[in-house]
Biopython code that builds the backbone (N, CA, C, O; Angstrom):
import numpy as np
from Bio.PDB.StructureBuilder import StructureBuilder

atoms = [
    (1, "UNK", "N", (-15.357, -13.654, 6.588)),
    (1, "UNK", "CA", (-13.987, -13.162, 6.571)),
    (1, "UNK", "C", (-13.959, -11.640, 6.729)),
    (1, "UNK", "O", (-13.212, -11.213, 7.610)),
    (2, "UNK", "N", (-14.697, -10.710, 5.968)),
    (2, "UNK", "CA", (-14.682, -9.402, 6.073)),
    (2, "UNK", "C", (-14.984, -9.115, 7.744)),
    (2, "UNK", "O", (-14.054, -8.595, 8.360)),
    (3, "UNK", "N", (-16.000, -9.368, 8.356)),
    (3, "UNK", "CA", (-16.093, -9.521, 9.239)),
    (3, "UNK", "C", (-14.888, -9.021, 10.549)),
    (3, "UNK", "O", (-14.610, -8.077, 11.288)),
    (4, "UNK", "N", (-14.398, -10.621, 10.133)),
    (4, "UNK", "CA", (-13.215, -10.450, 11.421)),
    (4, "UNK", "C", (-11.954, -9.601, 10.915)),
    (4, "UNK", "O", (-11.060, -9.166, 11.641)),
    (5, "UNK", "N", (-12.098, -9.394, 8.996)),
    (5, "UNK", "CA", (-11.093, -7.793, 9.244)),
    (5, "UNK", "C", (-11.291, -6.851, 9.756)),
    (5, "UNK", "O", (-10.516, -6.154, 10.412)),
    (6, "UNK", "N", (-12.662, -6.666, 9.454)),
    (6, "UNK", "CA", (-13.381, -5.334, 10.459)),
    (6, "UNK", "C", (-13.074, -5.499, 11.795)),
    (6, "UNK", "O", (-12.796, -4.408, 12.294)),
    (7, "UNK", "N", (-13.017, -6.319, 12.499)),
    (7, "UNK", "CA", (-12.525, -6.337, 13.801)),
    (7, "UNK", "C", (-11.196, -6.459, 14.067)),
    (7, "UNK", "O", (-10.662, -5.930, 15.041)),
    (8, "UNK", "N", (-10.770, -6.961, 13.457)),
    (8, "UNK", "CA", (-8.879, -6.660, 13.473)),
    (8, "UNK", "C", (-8.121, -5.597, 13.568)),
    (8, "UNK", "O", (-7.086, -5.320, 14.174)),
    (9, "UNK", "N", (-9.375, -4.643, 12.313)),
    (9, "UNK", "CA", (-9.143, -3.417, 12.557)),
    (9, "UNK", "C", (-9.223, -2.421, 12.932)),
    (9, "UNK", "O", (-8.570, -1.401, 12.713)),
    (10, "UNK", "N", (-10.359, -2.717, 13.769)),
    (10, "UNK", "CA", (-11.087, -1.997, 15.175)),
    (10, "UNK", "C", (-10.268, -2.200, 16.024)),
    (10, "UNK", "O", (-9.721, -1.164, 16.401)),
    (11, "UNK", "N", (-9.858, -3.307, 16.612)),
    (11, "UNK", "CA", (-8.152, -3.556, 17.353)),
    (11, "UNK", "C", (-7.219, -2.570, 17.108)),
    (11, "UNK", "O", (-6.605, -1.899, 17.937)),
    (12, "UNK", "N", (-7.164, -2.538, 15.997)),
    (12, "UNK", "CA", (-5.664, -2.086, 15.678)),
    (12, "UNK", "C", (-6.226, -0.519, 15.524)),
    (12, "UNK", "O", (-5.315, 0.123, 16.047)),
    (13, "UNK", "N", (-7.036, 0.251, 15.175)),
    (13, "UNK", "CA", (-7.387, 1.631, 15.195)),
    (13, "UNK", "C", (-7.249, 1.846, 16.661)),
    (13, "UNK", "O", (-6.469, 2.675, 17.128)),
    (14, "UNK", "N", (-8.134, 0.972, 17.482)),
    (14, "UNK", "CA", (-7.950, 1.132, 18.937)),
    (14, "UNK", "C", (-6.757, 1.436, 19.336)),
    (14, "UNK", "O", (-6.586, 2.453, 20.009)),
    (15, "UNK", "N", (-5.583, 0.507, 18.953)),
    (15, "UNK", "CA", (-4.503, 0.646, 19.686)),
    (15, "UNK", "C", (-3.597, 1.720, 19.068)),
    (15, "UNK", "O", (-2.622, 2.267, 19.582)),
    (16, "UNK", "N", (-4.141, 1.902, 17.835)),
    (16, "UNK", "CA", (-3.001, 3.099, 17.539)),
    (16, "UNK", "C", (-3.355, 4.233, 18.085)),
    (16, "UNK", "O", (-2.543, 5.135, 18.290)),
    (17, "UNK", "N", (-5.058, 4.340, 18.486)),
    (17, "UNK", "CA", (-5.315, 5.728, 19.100)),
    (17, "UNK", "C", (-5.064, 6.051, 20.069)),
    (17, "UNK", "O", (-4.897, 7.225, 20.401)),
    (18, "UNK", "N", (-4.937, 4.664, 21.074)),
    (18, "UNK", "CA", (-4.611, 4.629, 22.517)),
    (18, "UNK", "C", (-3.296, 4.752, 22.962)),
    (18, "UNK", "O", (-2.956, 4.802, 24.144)),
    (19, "UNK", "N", (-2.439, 4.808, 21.823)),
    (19, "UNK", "CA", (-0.980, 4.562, 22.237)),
    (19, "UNK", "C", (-0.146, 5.929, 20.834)),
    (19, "UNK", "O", (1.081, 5.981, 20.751)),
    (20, "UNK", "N", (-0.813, 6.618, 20.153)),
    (20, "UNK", "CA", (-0.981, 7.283, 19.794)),
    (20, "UNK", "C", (0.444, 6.915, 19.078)),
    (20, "UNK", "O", (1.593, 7.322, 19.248)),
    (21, "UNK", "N", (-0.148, 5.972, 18.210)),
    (21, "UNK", "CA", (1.211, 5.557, 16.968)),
    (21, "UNK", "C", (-0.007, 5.383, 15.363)),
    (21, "UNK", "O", (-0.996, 4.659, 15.255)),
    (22, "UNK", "N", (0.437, 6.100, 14.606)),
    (22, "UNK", "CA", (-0.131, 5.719, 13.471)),
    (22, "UNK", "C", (0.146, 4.735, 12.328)),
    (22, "UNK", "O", (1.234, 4.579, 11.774)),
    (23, "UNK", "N", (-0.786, 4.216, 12.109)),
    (23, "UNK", "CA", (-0.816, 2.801, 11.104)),
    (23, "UNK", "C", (-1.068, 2.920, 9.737)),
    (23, "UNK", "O", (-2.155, 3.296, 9.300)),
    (24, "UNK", "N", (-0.319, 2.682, 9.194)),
    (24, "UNK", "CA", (-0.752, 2.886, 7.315)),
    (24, "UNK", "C", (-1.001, 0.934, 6.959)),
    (24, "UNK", "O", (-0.277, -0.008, 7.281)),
    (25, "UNK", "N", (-2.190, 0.952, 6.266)),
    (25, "UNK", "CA", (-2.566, 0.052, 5.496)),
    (25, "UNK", "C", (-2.062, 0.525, 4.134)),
    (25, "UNK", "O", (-2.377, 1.604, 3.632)),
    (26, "UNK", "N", (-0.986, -0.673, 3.403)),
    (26, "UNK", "CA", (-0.646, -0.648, 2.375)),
    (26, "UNK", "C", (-1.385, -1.571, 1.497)),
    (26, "UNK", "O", (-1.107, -2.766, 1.600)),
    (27, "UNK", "N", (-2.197, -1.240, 0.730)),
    (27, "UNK", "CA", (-2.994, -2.102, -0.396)),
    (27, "UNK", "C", (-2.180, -2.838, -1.106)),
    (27, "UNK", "O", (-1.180, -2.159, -0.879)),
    (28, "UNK", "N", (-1.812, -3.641, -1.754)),
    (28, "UNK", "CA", (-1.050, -4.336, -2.707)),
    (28, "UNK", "C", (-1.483, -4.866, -4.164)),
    (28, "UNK", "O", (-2.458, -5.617, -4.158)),
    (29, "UNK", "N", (-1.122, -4.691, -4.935)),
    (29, "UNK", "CA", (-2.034, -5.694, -6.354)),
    (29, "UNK", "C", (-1.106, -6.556, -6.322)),
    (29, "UNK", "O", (0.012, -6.638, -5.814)),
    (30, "UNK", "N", (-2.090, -7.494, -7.265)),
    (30, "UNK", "CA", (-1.089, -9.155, -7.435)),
    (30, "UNK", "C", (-0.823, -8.992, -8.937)),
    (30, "UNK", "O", (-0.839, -7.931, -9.561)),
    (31, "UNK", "N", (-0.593, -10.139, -9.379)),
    (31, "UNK", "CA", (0.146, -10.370, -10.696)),
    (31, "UNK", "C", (-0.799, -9.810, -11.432)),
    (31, "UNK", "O", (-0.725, -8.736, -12.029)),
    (32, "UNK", "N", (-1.790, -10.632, -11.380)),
    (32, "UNK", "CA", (-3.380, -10.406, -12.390)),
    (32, "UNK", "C", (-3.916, -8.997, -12.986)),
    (32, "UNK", "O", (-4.189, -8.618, -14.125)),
    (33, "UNK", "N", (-3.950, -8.291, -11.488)),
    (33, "UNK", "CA", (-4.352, -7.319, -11.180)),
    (33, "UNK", "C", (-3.374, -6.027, -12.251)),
    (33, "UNK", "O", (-4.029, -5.302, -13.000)),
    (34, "UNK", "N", (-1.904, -5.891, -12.194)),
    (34, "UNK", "CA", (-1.464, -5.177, -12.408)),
    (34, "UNK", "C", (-1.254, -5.874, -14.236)),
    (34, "UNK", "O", (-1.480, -5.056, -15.127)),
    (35, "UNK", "N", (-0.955, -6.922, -14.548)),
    (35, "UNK", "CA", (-0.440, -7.246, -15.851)),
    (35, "UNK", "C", (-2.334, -7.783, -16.894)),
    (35, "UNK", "O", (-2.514, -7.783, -18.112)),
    (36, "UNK", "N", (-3.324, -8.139, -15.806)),
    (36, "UNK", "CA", (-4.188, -8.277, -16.828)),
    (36, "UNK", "C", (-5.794, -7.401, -16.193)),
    (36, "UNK", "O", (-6.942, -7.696, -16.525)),
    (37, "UNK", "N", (-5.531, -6.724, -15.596)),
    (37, "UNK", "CA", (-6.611, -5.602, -15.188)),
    (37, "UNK", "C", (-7.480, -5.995, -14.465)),
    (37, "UNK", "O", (-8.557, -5.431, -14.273)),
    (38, "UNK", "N", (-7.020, -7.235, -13.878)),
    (38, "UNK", "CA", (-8.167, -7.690, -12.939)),
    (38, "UNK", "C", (-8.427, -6.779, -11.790)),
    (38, "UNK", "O", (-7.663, -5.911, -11.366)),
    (39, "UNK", "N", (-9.784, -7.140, -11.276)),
    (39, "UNK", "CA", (-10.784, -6.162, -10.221)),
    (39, "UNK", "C", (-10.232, -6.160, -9.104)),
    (39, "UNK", "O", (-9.813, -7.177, -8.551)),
    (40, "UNK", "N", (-10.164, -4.925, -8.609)),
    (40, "UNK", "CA", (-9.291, -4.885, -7.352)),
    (40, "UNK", "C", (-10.307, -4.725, -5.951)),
    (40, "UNK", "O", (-10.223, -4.020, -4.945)),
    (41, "UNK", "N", (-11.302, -5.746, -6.423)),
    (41, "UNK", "CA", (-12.138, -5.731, -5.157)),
    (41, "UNK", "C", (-11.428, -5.634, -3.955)),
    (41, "UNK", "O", (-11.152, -4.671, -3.240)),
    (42, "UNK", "N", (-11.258, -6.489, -3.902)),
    (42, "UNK", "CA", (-10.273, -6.943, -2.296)),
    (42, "UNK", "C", (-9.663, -5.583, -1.949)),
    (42, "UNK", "O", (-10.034, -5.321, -0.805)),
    (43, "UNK", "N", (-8.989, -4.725, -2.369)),
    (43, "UNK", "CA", (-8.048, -3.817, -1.550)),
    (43, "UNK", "C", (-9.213, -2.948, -1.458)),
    (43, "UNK", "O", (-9.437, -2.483, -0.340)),
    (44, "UNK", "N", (-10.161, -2.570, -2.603)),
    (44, "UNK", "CA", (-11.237, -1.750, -2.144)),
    (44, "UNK", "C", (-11.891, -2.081, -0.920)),
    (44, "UNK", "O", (-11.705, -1.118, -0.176)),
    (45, "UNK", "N", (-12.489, -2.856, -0.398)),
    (45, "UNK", "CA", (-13.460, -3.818, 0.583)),
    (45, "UNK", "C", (-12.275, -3.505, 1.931)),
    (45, "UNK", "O", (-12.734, -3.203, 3.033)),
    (46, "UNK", "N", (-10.725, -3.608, 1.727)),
    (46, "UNK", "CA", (-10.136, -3.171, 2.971)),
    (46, "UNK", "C", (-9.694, -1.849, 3.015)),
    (46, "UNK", "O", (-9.503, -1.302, 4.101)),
    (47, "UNK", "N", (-9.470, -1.152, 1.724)),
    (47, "UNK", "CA", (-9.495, 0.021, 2.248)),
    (47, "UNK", "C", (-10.656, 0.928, 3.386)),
    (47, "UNK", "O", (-10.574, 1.638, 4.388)),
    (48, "UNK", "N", (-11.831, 0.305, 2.384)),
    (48, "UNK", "CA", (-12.743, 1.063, 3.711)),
    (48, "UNK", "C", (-12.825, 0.368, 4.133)),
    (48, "UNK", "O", (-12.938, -0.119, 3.008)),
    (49, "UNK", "N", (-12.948, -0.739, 5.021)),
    (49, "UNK", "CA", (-13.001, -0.903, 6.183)),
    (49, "UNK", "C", (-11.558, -0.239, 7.279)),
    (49, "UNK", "O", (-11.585, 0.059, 8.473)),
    (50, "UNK", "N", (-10.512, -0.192, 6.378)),
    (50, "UNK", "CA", (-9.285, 0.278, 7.662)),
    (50, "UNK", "C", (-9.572, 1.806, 7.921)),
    (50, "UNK", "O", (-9.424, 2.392, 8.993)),
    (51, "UNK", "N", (-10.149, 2.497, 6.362)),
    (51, "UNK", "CA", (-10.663, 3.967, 6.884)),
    (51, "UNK", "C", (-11.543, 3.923, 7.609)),
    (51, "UNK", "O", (-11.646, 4.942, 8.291)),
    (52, "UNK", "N", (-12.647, 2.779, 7.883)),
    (52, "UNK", "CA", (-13.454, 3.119, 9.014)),
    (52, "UNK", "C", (-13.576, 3.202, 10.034)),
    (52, "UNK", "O", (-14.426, 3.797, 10.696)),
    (53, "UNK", "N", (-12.086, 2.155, 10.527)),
    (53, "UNK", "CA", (-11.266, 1.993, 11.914)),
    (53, "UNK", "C", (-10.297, 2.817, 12.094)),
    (53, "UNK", "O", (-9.401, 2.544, 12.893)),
    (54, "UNK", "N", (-10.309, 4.221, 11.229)),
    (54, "UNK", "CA", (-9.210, 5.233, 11.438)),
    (54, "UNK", "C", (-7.645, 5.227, 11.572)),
    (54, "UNK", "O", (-6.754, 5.702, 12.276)),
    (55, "UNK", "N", (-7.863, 4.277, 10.303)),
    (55, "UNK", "CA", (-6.392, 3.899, 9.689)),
    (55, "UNK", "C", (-6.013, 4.934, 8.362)),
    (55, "UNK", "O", (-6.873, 5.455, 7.652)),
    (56, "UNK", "N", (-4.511, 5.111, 8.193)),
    (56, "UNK", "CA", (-4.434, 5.546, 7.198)),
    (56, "UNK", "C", (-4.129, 4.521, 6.100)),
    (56, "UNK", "O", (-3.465, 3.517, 6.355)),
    (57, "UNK", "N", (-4.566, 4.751, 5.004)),
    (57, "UNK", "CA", (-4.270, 3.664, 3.510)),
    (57, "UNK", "C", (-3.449, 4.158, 2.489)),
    (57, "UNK", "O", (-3.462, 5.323, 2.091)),
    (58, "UNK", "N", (-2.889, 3.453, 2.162)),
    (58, "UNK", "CA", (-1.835, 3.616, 1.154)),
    (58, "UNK", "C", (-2.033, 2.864, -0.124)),
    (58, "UNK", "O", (-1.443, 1.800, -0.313)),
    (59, "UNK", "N", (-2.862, 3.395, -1.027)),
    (59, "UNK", "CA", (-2.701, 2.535, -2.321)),
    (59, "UNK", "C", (-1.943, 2.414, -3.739)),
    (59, "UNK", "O", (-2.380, 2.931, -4.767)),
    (60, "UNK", "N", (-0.715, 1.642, -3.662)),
    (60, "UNK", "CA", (0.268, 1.400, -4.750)),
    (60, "UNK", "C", (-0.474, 1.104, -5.966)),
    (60, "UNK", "O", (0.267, 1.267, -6.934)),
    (61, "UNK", "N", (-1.668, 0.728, -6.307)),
    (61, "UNK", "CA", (-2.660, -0.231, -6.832)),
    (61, "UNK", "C", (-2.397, 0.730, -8.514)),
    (61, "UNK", "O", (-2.270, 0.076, -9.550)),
    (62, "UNK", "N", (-2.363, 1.846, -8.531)),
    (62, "UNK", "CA", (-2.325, 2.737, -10.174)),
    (62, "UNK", "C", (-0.982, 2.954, -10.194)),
    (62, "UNK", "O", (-0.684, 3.401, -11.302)),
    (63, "UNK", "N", (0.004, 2.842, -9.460)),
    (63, "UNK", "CA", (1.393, 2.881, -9.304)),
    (63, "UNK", "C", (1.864, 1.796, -10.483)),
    (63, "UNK", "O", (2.265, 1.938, -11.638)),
    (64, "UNK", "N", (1.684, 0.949, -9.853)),
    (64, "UNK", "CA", (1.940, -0.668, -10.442)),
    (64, "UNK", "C", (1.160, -0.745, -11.550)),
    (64, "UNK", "O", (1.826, -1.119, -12.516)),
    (65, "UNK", "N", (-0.567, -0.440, -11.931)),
    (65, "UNK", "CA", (-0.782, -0.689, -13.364)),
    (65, "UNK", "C", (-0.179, 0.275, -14.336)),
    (65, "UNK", "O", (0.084, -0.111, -15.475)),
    (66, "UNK", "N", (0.076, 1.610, -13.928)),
    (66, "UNK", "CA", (0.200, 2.626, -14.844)),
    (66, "UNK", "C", (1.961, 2.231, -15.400)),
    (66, "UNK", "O", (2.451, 2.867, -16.333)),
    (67, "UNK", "N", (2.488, 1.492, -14.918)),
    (67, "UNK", "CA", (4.382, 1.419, -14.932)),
    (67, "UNK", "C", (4.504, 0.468, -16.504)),
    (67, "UNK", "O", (4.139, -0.622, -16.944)),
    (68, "UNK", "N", (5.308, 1.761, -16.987)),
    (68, "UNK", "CA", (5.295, 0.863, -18.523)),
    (68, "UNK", "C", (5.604, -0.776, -18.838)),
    (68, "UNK", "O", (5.259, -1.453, -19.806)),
    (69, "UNK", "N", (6.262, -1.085, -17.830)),
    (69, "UNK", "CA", (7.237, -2.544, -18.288)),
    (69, "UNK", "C", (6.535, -3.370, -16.867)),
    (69, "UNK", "O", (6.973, -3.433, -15.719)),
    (70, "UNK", "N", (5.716, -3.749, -17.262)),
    (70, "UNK", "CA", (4.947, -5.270, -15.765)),
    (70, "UNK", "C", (5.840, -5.903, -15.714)),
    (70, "UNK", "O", (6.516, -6.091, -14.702)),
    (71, "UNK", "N", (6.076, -6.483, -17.084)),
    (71, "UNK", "CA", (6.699, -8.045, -16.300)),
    (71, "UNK", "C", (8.114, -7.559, -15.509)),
    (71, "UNK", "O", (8.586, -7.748, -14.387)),
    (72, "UNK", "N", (8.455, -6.952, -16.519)),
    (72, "UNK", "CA", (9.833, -6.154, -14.681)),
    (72, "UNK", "C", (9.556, -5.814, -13.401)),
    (72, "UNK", "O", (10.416, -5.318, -12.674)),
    (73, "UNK", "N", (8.188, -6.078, -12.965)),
    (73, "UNK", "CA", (7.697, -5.560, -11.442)),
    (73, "UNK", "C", (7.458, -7.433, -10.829)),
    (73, "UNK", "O", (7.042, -7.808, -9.732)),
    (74, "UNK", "N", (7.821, -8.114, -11.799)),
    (74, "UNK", "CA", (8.057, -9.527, -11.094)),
    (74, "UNK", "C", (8.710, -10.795, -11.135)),
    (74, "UNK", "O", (9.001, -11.069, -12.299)),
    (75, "UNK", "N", (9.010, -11.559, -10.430)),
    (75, "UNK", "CA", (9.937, -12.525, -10.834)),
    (75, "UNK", "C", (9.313, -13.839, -11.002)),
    (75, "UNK", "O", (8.329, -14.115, -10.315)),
    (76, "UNK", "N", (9.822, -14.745, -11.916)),
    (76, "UNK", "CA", (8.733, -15.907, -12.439)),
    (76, "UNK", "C", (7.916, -16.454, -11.340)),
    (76, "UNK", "O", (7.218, -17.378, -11.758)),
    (77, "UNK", "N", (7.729, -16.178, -9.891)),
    (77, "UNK", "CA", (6.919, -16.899, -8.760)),
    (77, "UNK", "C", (5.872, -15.989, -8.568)),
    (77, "UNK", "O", (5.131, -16.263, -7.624)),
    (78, "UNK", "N", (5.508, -14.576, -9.469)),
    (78, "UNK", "CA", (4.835, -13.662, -9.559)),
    (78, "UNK", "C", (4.808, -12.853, -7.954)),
    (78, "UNK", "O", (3.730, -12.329, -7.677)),
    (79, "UNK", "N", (5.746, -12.754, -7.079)),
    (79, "UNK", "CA", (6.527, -11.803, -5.918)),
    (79, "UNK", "C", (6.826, -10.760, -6.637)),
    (79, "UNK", "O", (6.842, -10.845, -7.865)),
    (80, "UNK", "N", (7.155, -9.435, -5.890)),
    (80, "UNK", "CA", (7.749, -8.484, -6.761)),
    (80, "UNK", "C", (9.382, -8.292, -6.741)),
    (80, "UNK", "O", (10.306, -8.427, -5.939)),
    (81, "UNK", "N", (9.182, -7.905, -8.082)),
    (81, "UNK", "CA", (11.096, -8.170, -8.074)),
    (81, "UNK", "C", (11.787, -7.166, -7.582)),
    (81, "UNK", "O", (11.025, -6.466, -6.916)),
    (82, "UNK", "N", (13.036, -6.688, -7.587)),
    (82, "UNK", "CA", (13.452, -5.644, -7.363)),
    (82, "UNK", "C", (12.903, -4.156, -8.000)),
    (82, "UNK", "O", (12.847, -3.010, -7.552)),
    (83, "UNK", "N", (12.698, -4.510, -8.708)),
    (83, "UNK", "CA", (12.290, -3.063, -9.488)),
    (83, "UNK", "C", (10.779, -2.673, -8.671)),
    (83, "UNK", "O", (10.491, -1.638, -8.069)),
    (84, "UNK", "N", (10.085, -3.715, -8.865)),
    (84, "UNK", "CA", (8.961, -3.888, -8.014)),
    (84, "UNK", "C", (8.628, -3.353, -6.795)),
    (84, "UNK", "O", (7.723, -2.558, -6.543)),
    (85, "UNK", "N", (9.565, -3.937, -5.934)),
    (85, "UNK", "CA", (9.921, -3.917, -4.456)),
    (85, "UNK", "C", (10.645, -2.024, -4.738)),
    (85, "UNK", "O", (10.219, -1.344, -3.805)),
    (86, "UNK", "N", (11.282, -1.401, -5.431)),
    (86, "UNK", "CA", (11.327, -0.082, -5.563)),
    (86, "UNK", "C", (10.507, 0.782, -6.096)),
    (86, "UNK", "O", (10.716, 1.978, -5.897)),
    (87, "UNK", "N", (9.565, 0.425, -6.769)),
    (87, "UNK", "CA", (8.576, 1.397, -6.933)),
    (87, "UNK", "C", (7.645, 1.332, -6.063)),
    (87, "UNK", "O", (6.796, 2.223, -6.064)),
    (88, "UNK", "N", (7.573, 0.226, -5.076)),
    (88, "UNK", "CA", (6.429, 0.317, -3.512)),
    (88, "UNK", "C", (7.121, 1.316, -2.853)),
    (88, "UNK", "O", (6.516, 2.321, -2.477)),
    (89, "UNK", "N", (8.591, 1.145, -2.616)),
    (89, "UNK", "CA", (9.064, 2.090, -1.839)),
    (89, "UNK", "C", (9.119, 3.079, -1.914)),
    (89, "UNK", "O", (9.367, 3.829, -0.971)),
    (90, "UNK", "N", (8.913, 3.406, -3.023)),
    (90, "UNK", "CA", (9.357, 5.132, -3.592)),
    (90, "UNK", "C", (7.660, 5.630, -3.216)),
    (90, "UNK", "O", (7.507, 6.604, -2.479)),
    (91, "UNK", "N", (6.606, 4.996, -3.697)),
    (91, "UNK", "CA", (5.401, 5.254, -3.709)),
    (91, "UNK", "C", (5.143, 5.421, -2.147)),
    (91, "UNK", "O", (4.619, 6.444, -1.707)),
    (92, "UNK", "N", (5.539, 4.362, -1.328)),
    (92, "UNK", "CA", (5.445, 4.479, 0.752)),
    (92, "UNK", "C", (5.885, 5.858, 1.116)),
    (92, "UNK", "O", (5.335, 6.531, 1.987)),
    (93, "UNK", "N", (6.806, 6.202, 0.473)),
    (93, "UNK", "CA", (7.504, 7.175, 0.684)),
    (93, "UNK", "C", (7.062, 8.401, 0.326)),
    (93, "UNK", "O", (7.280, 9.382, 1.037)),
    (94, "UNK", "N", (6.435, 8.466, -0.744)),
    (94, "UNK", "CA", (5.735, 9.624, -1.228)),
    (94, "UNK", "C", (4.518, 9.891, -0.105)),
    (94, "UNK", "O", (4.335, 10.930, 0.530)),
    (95, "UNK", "N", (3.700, 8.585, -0.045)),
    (95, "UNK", "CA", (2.507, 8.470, 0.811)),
    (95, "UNK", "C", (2.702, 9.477, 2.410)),
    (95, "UNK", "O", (2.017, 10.328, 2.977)),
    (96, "UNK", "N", (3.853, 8.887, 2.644)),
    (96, "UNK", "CA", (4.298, 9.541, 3.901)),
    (96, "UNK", "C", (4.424, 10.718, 4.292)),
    (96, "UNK", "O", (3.889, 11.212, 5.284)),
    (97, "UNK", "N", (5.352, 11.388, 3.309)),
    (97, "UNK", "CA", (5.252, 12.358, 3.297)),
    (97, "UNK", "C", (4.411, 13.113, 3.157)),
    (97, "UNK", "O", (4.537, 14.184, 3.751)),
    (98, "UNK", "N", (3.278, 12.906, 2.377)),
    (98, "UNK", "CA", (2.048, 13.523, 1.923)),
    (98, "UNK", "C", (1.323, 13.987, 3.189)),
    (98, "UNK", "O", (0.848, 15.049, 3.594)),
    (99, "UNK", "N", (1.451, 12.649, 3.669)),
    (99, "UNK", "CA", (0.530, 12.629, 4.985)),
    (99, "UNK", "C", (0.882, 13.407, 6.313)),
    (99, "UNK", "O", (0.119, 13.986, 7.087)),
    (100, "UNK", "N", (2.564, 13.221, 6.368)),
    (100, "UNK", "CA", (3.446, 14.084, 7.187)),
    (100, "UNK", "C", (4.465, 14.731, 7.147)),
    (100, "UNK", "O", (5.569, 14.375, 7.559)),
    (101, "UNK", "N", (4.042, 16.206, 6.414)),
    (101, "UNK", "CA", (4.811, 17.050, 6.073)),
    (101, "UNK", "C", (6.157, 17.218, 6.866)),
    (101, "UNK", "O", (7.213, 17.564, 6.335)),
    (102, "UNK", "N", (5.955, 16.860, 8.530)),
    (102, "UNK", "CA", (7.413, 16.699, 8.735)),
    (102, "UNK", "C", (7.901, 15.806, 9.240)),
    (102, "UNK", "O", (8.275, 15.772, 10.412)),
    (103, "UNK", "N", (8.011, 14.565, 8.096)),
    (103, "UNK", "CA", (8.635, 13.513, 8.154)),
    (103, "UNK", "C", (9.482, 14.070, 6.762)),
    (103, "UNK", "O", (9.193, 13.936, 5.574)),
    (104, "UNK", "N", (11.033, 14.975, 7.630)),
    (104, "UNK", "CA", (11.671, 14.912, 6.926)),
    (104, "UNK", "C", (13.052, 14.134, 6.574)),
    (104, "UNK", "O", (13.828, 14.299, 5.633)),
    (105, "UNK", "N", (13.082, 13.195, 7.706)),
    (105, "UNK", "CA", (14.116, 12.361, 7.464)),
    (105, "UNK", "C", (13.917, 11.023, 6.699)),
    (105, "UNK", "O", (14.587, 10.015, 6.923)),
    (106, "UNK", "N", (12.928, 11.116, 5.773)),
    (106, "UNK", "CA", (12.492, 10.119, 4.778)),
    (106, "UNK", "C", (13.255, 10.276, 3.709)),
    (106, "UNK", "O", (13.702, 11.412, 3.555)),
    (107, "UNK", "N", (13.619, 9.247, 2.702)),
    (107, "UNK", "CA", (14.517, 9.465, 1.406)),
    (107, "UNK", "C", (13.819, 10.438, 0.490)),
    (107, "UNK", "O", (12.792, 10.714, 1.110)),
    (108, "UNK", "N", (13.813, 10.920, -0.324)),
    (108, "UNK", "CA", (13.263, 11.390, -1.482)),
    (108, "UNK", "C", (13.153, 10.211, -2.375)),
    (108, "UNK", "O", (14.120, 9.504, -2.659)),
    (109, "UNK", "N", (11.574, 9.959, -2.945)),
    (109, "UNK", "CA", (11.214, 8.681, -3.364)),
    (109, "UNK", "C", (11.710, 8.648, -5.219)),
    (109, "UNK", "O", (11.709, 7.774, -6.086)),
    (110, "UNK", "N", (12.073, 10.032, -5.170)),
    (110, "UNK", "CA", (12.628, 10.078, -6.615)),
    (110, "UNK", "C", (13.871, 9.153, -6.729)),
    (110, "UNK", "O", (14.111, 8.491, -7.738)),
    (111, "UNK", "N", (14.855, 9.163, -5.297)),
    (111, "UNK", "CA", (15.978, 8.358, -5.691)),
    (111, "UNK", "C", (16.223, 7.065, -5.279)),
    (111, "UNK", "O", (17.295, 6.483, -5.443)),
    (112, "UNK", "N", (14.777, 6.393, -4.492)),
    (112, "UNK", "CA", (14.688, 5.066, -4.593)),
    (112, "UNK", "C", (13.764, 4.270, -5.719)),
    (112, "UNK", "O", (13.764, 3.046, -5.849)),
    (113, "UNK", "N", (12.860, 5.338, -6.628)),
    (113, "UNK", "CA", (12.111, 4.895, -7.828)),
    (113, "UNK", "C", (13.038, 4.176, -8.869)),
    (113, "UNK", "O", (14.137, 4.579, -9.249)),
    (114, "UNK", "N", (12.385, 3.031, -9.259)),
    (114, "UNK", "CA", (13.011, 2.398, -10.251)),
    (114, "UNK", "C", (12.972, 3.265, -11.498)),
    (114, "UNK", "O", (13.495, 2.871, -12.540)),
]
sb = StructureBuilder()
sb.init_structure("model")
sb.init_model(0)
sb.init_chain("A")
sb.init_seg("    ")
for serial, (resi, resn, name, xyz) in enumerate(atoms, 1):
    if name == "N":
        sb.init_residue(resn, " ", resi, " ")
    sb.init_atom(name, np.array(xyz, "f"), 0.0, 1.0, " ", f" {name:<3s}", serial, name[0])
structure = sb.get_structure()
C-alpha cells in the first residue's frame, strides 16, 4: 500500500510542478487518535512520503488533540462535527497563509475558529 502512495504522489508532485499549481496534503486524526492518544503512524508515513514528492503538508493532528472539549469535535458516527469541521478550517487557513504570505484574500482563521 505505501508503495502505490508513493506513486500517487509522484503523479501528483509531477503534475503540480508541471502545471505549476500547488497541492497541500491535509493529515487528518480519527476519533482514537485525538480522544485516546492513539499513534499517528499513518499521517506520519504520508507526510513524508508527500514531502518527498514535493507536496506541501498540513498537519491538524496537535490542533485536534490539544482542543479542550473532544467529544465536541464529533458527532456519534465519530465524523467531525461542526465545531470540528471549524477548527480544520481555521487551522487550513492559518497553514496557508503561513505558507503564502500573499494569500490575502483568505478569512482570518481567528473568525472561523470554533
Amino acid at each position: 500500500v505505501r508503495a502505490d502512495v508513493r506513486a500517487a504522489f509522484a503523479h501528483l508532485g509531477d503534475a503540480s510542478a508541471r502545471h505549476r499549481v500547488p497541492v497541500t496534503v491535509v493529515l487528518l486524526p480519527n476519533y482514537e487518535q485525538v480522544s485516546r492518544g492513539a499513534r499517528l503512524a499513518v499521517q506520519a508515513a504520508v507526510a513524508e512520503d508527500a514531502r518527498a514528492a514535493g507536496l506541501d503538508v498540513c498537519d491538524v493532528c496537535d490542533a485536534f488533540r490539544a482542543w479542550p472539549d473532544k467529544p465536541a469535535l464529533f458527532i456519534p458516527d465519530k465524523h467531525f462535527s461542526d465545531v470540528g469541521n471549524r477548527l480544520l478550517l481555521a487551522e487550513l487557513i492559518a497553514h496557508l497563509k503561513r505558507t503564502d504570505p500573499g494569500a490575502t484574500d483568505l478569512p482570518d482563521p481567528a473568525g472561523v475558529r470554533p
